[in-house]
N, C-alpha and C positions, 0 to 999 in steps of 0.2 A: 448347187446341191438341191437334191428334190428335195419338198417340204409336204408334199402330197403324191397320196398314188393314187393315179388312176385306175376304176375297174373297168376293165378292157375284155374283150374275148378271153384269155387266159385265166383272169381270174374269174369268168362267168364259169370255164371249164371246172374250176375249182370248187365254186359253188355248187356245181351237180355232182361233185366227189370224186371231182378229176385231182390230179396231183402229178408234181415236177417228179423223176426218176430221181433217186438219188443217183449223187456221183460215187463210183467204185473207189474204194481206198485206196489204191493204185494211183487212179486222178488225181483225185485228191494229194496224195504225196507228190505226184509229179508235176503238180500246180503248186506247191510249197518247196521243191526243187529251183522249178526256174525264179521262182520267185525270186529267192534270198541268191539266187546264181548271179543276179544283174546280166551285165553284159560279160562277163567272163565264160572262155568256151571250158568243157572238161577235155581234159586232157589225157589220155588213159597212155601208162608204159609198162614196160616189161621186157621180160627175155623172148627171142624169137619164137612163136610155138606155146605163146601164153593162151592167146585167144584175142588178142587186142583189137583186129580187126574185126570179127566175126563179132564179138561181144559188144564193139561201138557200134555197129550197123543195128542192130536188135536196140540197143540203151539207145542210141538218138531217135530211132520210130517209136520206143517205148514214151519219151520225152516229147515228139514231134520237134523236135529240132533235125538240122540237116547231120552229113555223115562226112568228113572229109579225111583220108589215109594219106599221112605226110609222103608215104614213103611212093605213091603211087603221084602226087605230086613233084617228088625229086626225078622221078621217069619223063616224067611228062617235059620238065622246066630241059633236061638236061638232054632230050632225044635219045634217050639209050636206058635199057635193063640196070637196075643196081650192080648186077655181077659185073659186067662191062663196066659203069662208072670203076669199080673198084680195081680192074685188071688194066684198065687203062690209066687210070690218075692216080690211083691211091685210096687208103682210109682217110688221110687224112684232108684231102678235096672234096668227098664226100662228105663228111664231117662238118666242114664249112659252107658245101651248099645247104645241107641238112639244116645248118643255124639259121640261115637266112628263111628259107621255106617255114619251118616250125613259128619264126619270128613272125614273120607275114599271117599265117594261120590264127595264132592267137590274138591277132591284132581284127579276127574278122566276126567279133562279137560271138553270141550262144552260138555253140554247135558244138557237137565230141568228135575230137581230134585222135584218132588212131598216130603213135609214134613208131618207128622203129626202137631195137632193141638199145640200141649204142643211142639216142637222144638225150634221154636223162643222162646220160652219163658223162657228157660234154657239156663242162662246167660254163662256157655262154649261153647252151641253149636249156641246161640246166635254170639257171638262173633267170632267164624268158619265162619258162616255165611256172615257176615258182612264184612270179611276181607278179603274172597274167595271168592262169587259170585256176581252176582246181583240178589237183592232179592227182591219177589215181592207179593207182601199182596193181598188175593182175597179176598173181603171185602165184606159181606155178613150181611141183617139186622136182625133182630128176627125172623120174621115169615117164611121169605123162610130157615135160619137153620133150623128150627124145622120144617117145613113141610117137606125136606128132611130128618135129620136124626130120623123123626118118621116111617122112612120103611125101619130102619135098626136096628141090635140089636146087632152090635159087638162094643157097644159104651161103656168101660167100664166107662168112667165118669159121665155117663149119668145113670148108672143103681142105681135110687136113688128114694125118694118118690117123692119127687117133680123134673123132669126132667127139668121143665120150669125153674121153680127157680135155679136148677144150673149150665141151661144154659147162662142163666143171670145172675147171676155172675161171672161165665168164664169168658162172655161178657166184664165186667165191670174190671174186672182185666187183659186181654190180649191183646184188643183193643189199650190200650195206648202205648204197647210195640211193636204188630203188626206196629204201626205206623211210627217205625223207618225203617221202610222197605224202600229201595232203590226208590220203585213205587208202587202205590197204584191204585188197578183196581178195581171197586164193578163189583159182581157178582150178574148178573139183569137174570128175568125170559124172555130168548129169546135164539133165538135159537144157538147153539155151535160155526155153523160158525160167525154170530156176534160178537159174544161173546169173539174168538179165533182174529176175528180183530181186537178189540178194548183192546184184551192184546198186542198184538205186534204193536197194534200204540201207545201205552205208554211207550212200554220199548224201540221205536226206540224214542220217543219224551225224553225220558232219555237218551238215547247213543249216537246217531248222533247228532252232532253241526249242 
């Protein structure tokens, strides 16, 4: 423990009525973020078309923590597109490699972990979840999912006659489990950086006493 300070250059600076910048509130919180985070990564879920990726990319450089998307991970491990895993093996192979991956990920210290839609909701890797990070539901209502994920086509659950109808009942079956998430942020039509404020002032309004 120092018991003396020395005046060095910095504080001669000081003494002609130099002075340190303050740090931005922003830092500040995100220095009181990883703090109380320890080693646990965040974990963000949701329905397809939340924003989970786009809004971890922005919150991890917001934090200066790394970015890692499970689901671009299950690509990678398994040599083939999600739609492929699913048309070839099943949901429910997917499913299982998805636990493995997710398990792995939370095991790799700070960083925000994008999930797929169906993650929380798979009572092992639920439970990974739960007991590893801190996890945070991007809660998104009918019409902004479907105006987003109608301009995209790598949705295999969606690839049905009725879209609407089984995105609503996704809705209605995953909503209530999403909700055991750690912190719950809705994801509103505005712009990222907003967006990316009002995720990191919920999960400092969760962490910091």
């Amino acid at each position: 423990m120092r018991a003396t300070a020395q005046f060095g250059d910095e504080d001669a600076d000081h003494g002609r009525g130099g002075h340190r910048p303050e740090a931005s509130p922003q830092a500040v919180r995100s220095a009181a973020i990883l703090r109380h985070l320890g080693p646990r990564p965040i974990v963000l879920t949701g329905m397809m078309g939340a924003g989970k990726t786009v809004m971890g990319r922005r919150l991890a450089s917001h934090l200066g923590l790394d970015f890692v998307d499970s689901d671009v991970e299950i690509e990678t491990a398994a040599g083939m597109a999600i739609p492929d895993i699913f048309a070839r093996h099943g949901e429910s192979f997917f499913r299982d490699r998805e636990n493995r991956v997710v398990g792995r990920l939370i095991g790799g210290g700070p960083r925000v972990v994008a999930t797929g839609g169906g993650a929380f909701i798979h009572p092992a890797t639920r439970a990974a979840i739960k007991s590893g990070s801190l996890s945070v539901w991007i809660k998104a209502d009918f019409d902004v999912l479907m105006r987003r994920v109608r301009k995209r086509s790598n949705r295999p659950l969606l690839r049905t006659p009725d879209p609407e109808g089984t995105l609503k009942r996704l809705m209605a079956e995953r909503y209530p489990v999403y909700a055991e998430a750690d912190v719950t942020v809705e994801s509103r039509d505005c712009s990222h950086d907003v967006m990316v404020d009002a995720l990191a002032a919920a999960i400092a309004r969760r962490l910091v006493p």
